[in-house]
BAVO-658746 format. One record per residue (C-alpha): x, y, z. Coordinates in nm, 4 decimals. Layout:
ATOM        c1        c2        c3
ATOM         X         Y         Z
...
***
This chain:
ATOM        c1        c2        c3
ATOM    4.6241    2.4844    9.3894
ATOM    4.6062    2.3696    8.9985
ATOM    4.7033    2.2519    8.6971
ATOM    4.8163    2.5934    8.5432
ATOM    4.7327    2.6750    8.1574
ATOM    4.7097    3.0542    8.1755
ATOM    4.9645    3.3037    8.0355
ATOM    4.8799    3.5268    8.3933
ATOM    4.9430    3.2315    8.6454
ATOM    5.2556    3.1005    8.4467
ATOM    5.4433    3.4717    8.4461
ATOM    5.3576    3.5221    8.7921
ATOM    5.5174    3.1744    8.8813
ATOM    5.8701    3.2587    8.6496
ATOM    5.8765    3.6080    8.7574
ATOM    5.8731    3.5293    9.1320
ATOM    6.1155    3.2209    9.1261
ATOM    6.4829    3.2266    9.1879
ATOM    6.5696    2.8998    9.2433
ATOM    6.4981    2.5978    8.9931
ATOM    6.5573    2.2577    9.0342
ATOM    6.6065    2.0623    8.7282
ATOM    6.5502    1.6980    8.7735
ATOM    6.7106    1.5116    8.4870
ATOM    6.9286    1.8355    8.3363
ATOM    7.1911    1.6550    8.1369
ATOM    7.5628    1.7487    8.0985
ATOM    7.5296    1.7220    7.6740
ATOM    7.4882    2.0847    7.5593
ATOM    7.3012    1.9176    7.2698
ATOM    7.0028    1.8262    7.5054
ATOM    6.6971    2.0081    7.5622
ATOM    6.7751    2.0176    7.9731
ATOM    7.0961    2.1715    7.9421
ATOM    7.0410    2.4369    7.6526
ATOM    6.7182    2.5278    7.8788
ATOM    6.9303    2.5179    8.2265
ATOM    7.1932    2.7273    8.0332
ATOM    6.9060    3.0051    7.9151
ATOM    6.7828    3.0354    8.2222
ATOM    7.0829    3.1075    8.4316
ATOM    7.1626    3.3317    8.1354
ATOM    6.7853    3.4828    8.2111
ATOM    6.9203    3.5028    8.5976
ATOM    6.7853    3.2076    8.7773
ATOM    6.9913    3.0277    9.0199
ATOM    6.9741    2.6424    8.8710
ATOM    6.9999    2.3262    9.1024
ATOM    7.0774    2.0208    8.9120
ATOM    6.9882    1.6961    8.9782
ATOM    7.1620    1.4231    8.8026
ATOM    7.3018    1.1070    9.0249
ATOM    7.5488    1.0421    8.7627
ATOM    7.7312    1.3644    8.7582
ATOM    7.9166    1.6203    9.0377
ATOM    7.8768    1.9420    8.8297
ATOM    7.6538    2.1009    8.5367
ATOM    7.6817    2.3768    8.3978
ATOM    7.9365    2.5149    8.7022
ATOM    7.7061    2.4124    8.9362
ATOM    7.7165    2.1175    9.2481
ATOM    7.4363    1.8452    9.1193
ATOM    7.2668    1.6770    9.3806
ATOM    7.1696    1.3136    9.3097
ATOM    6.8088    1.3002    9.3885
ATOM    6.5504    1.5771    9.4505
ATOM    6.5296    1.5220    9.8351
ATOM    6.8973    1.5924    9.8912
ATOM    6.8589    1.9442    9.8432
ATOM    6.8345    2.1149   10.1691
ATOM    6.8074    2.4876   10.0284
ATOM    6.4531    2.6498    9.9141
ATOM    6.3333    2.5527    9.6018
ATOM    6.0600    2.7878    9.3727
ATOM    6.0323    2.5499    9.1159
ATOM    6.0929    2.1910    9.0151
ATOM    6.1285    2.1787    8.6317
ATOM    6.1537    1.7879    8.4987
ATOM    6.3169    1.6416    8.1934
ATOM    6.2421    1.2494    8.3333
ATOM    6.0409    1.0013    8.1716
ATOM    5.6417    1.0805    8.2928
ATOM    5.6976    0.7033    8.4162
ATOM    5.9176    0.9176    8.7400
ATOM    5.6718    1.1779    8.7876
ATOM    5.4913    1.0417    9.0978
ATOM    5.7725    1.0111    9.2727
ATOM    5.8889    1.3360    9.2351
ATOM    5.5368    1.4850    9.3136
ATOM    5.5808    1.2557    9.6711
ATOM    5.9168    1.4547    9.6660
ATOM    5.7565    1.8068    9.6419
ATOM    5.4659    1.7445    9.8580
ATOM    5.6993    1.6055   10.1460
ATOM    5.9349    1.9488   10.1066
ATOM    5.6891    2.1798   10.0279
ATOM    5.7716    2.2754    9.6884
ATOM    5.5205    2.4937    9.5878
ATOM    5.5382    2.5154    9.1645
ATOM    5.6310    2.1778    8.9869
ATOM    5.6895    2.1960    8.6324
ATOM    5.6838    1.9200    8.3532
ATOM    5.8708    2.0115    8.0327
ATOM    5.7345    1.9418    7.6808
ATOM    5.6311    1.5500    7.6316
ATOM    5.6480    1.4774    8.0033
ATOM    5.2429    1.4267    8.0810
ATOM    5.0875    1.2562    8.3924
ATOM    4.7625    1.3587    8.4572
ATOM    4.7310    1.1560    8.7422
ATOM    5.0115    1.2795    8.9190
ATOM    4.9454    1.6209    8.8266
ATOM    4.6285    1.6210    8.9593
ATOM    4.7614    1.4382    9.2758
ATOM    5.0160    1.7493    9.3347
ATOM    4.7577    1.9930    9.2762
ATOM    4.5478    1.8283    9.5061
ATOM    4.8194    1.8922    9.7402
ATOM    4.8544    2.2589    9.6997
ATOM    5.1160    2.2409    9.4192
ATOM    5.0857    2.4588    9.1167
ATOM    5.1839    2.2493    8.7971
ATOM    5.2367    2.3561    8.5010
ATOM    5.2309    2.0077    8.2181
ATOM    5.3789    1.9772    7.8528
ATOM    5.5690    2.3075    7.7993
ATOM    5.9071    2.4453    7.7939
ATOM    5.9982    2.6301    8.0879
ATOM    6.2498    2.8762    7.8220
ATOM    6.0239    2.9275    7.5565
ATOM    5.7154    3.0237    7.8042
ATOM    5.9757    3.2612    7.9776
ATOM    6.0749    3.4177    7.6555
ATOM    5.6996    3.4826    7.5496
ATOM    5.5721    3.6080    7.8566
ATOM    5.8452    3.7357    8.0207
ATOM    6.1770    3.7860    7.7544
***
């Protein structure tokens, strides 16, 4: 698969997704990971948190860590530190997750390139709402 950069690849990855896992979505409504969880359920996606430090977001359970969710996941959007990154890829390549998704200011390349490698499609250094609302809103 790749690291994905084109408007074509990106809609076809938001348009076919239902289910997005947000690794790091906080319960403030003043951070970027909620008001962006929040958008996109309003958009209709089906949001899995994952925060270890909280039951609930946004009306939904939270799972703790990435590799307690049992269900299908389309997507894995991240608001973590780029320092977490590799784990999470290790995470997605042991479920299967095809898309992985790092939100504005979280870059690794090499981790990026290690999920592509992989068969992952990755999409680094954008906002998951803002590219929905320009190719897809």
């Amino acid at each position: 698969m790749s690291i994905v950069n084109d408007d074509r690849s990106i809609r076809e990855m938001l348009a076919q997704a239902r289910r997005i896992a947000v690794v790091g979505l906080s319960p403030d409504s003043n951070r970027p990971s909620h008001r962006v969880a929040k958008a996109m359920i309003e958009a209709g996606y089906d949001i899995v948190p994952v925060n270890p430090k909280q039951d609930k977001i946004l009306g939904h359970k939270t799972f703790a860590d990435l590799g307690s969710i049992s269900d299908e996941i389309s997507i894995v959007n991240v608001f973590r530190n780029p320092k977490h990154v590799p784990e999470i890829v290790n995470i997605c390549i042991e479920k299967r997750i095809r898309n992985l998704w790092l939100q504005e200011g979280v870059i690794h390349q090499a981790a990026a390139e290690h999920a592509a490698d992989h068969g992952i499609h990755v999409v680094m250094d954008r906002c998951m709402y803002k590219e929905f609302q320009r190719l897809l809103g």
